[in-house]
N, C-alpha and C positions, 0 to 999 in steps of 0.2 A: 504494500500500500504506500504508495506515491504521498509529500508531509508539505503540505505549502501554512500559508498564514492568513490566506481567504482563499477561498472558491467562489467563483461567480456562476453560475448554470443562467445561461442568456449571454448576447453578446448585442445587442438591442442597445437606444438609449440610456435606457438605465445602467445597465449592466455594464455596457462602452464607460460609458461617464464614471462608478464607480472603480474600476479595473485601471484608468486611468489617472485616477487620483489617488489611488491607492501604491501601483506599480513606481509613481515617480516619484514617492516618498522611500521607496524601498521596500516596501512589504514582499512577502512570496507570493503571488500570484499567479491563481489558474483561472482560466475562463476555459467554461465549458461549454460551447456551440453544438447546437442539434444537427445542424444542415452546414454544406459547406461551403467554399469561399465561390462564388458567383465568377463565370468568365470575364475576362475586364475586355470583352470583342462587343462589334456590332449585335450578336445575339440578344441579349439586353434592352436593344432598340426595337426589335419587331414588333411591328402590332400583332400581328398575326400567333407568334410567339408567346409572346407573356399576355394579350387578352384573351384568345379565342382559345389555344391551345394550352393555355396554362402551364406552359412548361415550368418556370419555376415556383409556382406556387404549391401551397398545399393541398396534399392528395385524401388526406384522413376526411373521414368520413362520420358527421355528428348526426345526430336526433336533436327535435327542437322539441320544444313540452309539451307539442302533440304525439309523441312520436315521429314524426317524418323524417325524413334523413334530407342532407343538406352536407355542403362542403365551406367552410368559414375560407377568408381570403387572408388567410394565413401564410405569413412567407419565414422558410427555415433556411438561414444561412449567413456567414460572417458578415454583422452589420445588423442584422434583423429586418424589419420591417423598414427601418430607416435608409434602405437601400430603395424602396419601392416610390419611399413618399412624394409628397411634390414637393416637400423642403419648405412647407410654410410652416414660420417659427414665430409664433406668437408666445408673449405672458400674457397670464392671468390675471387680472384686474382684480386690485383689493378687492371690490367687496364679492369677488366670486371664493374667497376663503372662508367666506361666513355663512351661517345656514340662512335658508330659507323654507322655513318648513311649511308653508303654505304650497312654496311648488314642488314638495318633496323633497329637497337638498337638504343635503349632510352639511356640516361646518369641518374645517383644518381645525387640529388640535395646536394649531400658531398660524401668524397673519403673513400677507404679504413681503413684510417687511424680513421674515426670516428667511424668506427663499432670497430676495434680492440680490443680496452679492453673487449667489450662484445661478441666478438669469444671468447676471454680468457679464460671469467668467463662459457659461454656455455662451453666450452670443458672441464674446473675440472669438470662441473655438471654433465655429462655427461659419463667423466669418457674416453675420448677416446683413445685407444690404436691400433696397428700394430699386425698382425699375420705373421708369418712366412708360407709361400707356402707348401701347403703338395707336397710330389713327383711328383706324377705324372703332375699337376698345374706346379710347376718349371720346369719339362722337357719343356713341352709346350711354356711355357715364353720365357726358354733359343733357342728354334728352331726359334722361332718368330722374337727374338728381334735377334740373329746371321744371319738370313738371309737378315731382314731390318732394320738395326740400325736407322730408323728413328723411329722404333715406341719404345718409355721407356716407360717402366712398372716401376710401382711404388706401395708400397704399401697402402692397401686401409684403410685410417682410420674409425677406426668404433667403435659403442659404442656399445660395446660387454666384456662380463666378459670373461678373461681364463679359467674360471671356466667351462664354458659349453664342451669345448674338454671331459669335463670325463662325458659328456652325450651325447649317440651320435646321440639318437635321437632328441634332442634338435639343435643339431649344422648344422643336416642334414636342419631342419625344425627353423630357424630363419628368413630368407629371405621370407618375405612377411605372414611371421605367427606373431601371439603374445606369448611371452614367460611365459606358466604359472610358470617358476624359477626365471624371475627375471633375467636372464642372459644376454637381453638386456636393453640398456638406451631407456629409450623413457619418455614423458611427464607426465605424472603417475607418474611412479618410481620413477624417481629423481626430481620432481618438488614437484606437486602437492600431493604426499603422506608424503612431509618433512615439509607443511601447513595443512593438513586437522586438525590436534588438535589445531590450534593457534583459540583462541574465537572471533578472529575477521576475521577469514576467514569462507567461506559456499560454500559448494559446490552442487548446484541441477542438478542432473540427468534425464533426459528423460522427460523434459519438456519443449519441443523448443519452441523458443521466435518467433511468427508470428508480433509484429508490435513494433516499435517503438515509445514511448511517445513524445510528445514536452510538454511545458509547457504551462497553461492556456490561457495565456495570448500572446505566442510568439512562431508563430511557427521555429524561425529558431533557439530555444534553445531544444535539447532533456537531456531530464531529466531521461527518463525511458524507463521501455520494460514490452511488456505484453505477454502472453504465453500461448501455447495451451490449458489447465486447464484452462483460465481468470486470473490465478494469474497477480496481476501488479507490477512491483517495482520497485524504485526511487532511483537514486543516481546523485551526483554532473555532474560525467564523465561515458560516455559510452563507451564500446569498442569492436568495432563489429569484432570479432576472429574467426567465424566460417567458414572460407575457402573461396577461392578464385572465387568458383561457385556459393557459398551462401550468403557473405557478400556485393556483389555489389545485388544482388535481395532483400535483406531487405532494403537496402538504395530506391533503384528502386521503391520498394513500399510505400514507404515513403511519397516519394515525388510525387506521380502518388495519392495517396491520399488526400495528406494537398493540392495539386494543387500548392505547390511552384515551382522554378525556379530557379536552379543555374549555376552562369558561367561553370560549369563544367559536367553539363546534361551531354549532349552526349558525355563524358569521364567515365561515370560509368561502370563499364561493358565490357566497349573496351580493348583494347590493349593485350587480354586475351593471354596468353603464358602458355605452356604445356610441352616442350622440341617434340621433333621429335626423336622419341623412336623407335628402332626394337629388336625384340630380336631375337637369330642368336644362332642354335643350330648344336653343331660342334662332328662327329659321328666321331669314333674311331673303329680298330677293335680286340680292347683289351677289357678286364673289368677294369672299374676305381674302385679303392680302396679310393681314397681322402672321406673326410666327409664334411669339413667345405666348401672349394671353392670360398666361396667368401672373396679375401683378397689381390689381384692386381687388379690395374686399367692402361691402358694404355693409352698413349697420344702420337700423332703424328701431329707435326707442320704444315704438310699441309693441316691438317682439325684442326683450332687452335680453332673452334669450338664446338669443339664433343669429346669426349673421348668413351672409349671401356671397362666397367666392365667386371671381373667375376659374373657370377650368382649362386646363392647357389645351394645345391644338387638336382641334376633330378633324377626320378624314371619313371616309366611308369604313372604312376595317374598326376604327372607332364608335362608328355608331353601330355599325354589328357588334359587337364586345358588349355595350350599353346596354343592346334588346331595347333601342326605344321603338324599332318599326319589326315589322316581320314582311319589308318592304322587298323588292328584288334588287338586287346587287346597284343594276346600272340608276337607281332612282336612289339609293344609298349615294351614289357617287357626285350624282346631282345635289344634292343635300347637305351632302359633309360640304362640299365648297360654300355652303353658305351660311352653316353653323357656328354659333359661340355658346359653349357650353358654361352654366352657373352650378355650383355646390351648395346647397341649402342643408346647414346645419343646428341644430336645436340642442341644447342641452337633458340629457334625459333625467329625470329624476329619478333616486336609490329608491330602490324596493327589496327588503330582502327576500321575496320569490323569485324575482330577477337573477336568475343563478349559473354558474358553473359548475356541472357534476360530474365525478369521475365514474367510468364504467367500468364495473368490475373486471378485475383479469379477463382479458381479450375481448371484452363489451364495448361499446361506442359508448364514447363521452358523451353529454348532455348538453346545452345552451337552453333553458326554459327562459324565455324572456318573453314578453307581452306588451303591448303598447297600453293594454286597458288599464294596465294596472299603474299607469303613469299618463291619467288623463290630461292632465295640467300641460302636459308639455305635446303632447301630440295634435291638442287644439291649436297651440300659439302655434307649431309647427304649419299647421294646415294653413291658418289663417295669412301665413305669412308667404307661403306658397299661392295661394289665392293673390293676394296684393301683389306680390311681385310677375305674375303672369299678366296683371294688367296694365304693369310699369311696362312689360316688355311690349305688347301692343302697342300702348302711344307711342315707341319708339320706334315701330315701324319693326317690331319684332314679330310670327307666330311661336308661343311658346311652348314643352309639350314635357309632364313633370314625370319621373319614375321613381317611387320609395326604394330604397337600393337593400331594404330587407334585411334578414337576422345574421346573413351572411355574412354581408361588409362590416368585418370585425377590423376594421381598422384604426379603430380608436379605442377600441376597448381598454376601461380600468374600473377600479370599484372593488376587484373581486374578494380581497383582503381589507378591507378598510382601517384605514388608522383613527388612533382615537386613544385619551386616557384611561376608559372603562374596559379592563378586560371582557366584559358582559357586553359590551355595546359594539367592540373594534376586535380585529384580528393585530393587527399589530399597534405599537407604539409610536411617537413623533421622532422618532428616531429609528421606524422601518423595525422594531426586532418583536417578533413574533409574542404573544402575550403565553407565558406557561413556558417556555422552550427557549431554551439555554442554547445562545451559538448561531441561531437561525434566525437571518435578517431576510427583509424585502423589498427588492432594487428595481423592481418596474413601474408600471402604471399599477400597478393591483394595489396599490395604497390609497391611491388619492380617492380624497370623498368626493371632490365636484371634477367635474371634467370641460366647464367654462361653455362659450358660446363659439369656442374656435380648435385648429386645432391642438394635442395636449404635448405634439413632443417634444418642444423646449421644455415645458413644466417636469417632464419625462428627465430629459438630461441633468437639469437642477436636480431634481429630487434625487440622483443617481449621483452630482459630484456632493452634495450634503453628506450623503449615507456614504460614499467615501473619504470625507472629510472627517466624519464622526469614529467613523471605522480608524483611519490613521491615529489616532489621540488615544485612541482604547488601552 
């Protein structure tokens, strides 16, 4: 058994972020990555590839809390998900750390003000910057926001290099691709490739961690992790990083093994948050000329919930991936030249039936989530997809919306929730499991709110905090 001074299981936001604050202080560091390192070629870029064909995404196969089966849009490989994203890197607005339990929301067990310096330090790493609207994008803004000055637009920040405008197949295909240039920030690039030489850092590949160690003698101390191959290996601190859907089912197993018991069982898993996602495709009857697109975001006060992206470049292969027609190819082709696609996201409020469950030895994992059961947010949702299809009209838009389903687990957090009450939280403000000695939590699976945008800056923070806290121990 291999002896490090943390294990990280994920290589994601979180898990990048703490691995990297950890390794440049010195600690021993392992990170443990499920899937492996992504080709850095053109394959990457195919639409046909990564949307229709799915090649690198996830293959596993869940039930949703009717039973049905479903495949989540889960990506396993060095970087995580932050390989797939469009690089929009927002904070979280004070008062989204506090509850609101009128619309279902949980409160941060601390305010804005304690993630701060690690927004900071996330956003040099990261590199992020503002682009300016290509034309045809600023026309649109400017008919929008002059006909409703309630909705501001603003620009979207994102960690993205300027450097990509002089490739334009690159800038077409950022949004929801991986960049074999290097043109986007994600967890790789600017973390974890600025450690892989340091000798006290390791990074293993494609060898996912199936069970958690305790120690001999004490099952409420974990020591270690063991991994598909049987490799096992030991370190002081664990820290279970591998997402929102995964790391509350390693825990779930755990404990459904050793037969322990914690105040915070039936907190594992729950409170599972996703945003309430549509995306909303707005036909024109010009050809667009823009490349990049995505680089405004909108906000309107009466859904202080939700905001309204631009989405990156549409084509036809694009809008087949989408499913917004079940049109024929050459009329898709027509189409896509005249499409700009918007991201309509909602905050969804905790519920703990809203859950994550792990399926017994060789059973399909669970996702029960419901929209009924978080009415609050699925009205402002509606409502605001309603308003905005009518913005798109007076702008000489027709607009045409698709809820993107229990599938598009791409923001998923919640699953663990932090909090001072072992009876009310899975972990503590400092990520460490309530009851269990050794075992921290470096992903999204913490956070109680998940904002009106999207959460992976808040992700990276939360991930060099828990490494900051980790180095001092």
């Amino acid at each position: 058994m291999t002896k490090h001074d943390v294990i990280i299981v994920g290589s994601g936001a979180g898990g990048a972020a703490a691995a990297y604050r950890l390794a440049r202080v010195g600690k021993r560091v392992l990170l443990v990555e499920k899937g492996p390192f992504l080709p850095r070629d053109a394959s990457t870029l195919d639409v046909r590839e990564v949307f229709i064909n799915g090649a690198f995404k996830n293959h596993d196969v869940w039930s949703d809390g009717q039973g049905h089966e479903f495949t989540p849009s889960e990506f396993y490989n060095v970087g995580g998900k932050t390989k797939w994203y469009g690089a929009a890197l927002f904070r979280f607005r004070p008062q989204e750390f506090q509850a609101e339990p009128d619309f279902g929301l949980l409160g941060w067990p601390f305010g804005y003000e304690e993630l701060e310096p690690y927004y900071d330090e996330a956003s040099d790493l990261l590199e992020i910057t503002a682009f300016a609207n290509e034309p045809e994008l600023q026309s649109i803004v400017d008919r929008i926001t002059a006909a409703d000055p309630n909705w501001k637009a603003e620009p979207l920040p994102l960690g993205l290099s300027k450097a990509i405008l002089s490739n334009p197949d690159e800038a077409k295909h950022f949004d929801g691709f991986a960049s074999p240039s290097g043109y986007k920030s994600d967890a790789e690039r600017n973390l974890i490739d600025h450690i892989l030489d340091l000798p006290n850092f390791t990074l293993l590949a494609g060898d996912p961690v199936t069970a958690l160690i305790s120690a001999l003698d004490d099952p409420l101390r974990i020591v270690g992790v063991e991994c598909v191959s049987g490799a096992r290996h030991e370190a002081g601190t664990i820290v279970l990083a591998a997402g929102a859907m995964t790391s509350p089912r390693i825990l779930q197993d755990y404990l459904r093994v050793s037969g322990l018991s914690l105040p915070c069982d039936r907190l594992i898993g729950g409170n599972f948050k996703m945003h309430i996602n549509s995306a909303i495709m707005g036909f024109s009857p010009f050809v667009d000329h823009d490349v990049l697109r995505k680089t405004a975001v909108f906000f309107n006060e009466r859904y202080p919930h939700s905001s309204m992206q631009c989405l990156g470049w549409m084509d036809a292969d694009m809008l087949a991936a989408l499913e917004t027609s079940r049109l024929p190819r050459f009329l898709n082709q027509f189409l896509g030249k005249r499409a700009i696609g918007f991201w309509a996201t909602t905050e969804d409020g905790s519920s703990p039936e809203n859950r994550v469950i792990s399926g017994e030895p060789g059973g399909r994992p669970t996702l029960d989530y419901s929209l009924d059961r978080i009415t609050q947010s699925r009205r402002e949702h509606e409502a605001m997809i309603e308003d905005w299809r009518l913005r798109l009209l007076e702008a000489g838009l027709i607009g045409f919306e698709k809820y993107t389903g229990i599938a598009t687990t791409s923001h998923a957090l919640g699953s663990m929730v932090m909090g001072a009450d072992p009876h009310a939280s899975v972990v503590d403000a400092h990520g460490k499991v309530h009851g269990l000695e050794g075992l921290y939590v470096g992903d999204g699976s913490p956070l109680p709110r998940s904002s009106r945008v999207n959460p992976s800056l808040t992700i990276y923070a939360w991930g060099l905090r828990l490494g900051h806290h980790l180095a001092a121990a």
